[in-house]
N, C-alpha and C positions, 0 to 999 in steps of 0.2 A: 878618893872621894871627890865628888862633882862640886864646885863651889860657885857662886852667883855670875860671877865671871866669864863663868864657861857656856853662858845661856844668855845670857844680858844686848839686850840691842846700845851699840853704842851712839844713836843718833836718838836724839833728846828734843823734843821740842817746846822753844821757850815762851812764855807771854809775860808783860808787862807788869804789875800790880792797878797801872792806871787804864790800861785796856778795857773797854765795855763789854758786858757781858755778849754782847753781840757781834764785837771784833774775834773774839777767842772760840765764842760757834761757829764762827766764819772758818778759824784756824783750825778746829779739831775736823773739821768738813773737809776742810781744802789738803790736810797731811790723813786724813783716815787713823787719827790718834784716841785716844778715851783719855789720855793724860799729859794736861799742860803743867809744867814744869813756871813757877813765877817765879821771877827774878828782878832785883834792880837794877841799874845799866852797870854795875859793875860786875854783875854775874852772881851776886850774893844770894843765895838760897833763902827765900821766902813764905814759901808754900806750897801748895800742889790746888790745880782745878783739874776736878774728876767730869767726866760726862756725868755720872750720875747726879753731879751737883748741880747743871746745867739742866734736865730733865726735870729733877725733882721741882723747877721750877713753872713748870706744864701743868702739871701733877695739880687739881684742886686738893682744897683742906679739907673737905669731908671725906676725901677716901682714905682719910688717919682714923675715922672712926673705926670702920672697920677693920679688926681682929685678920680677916682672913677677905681676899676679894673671891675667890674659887667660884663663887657664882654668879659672876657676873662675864659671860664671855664673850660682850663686845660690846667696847664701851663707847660705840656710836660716834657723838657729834663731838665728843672729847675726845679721839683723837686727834682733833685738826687743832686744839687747845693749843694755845702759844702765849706767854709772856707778853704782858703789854709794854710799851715804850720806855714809859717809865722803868720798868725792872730792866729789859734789855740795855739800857742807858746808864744800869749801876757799874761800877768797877768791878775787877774782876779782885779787889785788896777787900771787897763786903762778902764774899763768899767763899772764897777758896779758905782750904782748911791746911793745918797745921803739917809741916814736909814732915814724913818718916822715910826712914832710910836703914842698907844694912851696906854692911863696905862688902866690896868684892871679894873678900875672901868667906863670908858668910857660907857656910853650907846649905844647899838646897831643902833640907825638914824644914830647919829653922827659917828659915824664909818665908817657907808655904804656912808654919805657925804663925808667923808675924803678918802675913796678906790676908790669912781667915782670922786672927785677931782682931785687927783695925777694919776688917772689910773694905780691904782695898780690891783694886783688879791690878794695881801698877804700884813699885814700888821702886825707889830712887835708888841706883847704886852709888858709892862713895870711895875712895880713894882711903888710904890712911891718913893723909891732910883733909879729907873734909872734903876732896873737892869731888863733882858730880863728873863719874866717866859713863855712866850710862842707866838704866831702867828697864825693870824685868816686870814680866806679866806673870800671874798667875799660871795662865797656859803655857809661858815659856818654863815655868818650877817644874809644872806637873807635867809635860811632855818628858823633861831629863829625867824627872824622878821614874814615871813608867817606863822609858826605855833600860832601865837599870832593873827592871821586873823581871827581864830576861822568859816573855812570855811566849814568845815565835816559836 
């Protein structure tokens, strides 16, 4: 049986809790990552910054009205939408959301159960002490799990 281990990238990358929100866009840009790992300088597990938490802040509040956007297929001058300084300028300890994690012996189902539970894209791997050896993607679950389909 394939377990999280065997699919997991072991390079991790970290941001601060005191970082701006605009230092950590800078860092998810400059590594090609969707998922900052926060930490305090001792390495201690904080939390997780997703892209999407980072977008979501583009995003106007009236596109929550809507139920469903399907009809709307281009959303013109709102794409160039950006956070103002103010928000760019908040910490990344005001938005990042609480660390989930499964230890490297996790089996791949249970994984992909817990990534489409939380609606994560990335999830922390952990040691049996707690400690962070690396971070799996969705697509990294679901590529092992299909190759095990034995579809060729």
């Amino acid at each position: 049986m394939l377990k999280v281990n065997d699919c997991m990238k072991r390079k991790v990358v970290y941001v601060s809790p005191g970082a701006t929100i605009s230092e950590a866009a800078d860092l998810i840009i400059k590594k090609h990552v969707g998922t900052l790992v926060v930490v305090d300088p001792e390495k201690h597990l904080l939390g997780l910054l997703q892209m999407r938490d980072l977008i979501s802040l583009a995003i106007p509040d009236f596109i929550n009205l809507f139920k469903k956007v399907d009809f709307i297929h281009d959303f013109g001058v709102l794409e160039q939408n950006k956070p103002d300084a103010k928000t760019l300028n908040k910490t990344v300890r005001e938005i990042m959301s609480p660390a989930i994690s499964v230890e490297e012996s996790t089996g791949l189902l249970h994984t992909a159960v817990i990534l489409q539970e939380h609606q994560l894209n990335d999830i922390l791997v952990i040691d049996q002490e707690g400690k962070i050896v690396g971070i799996v993607s969705y697509t990294d679950v679901g590529v092992a799990l299909l190759t095990n389909w034995e579809i060729y």
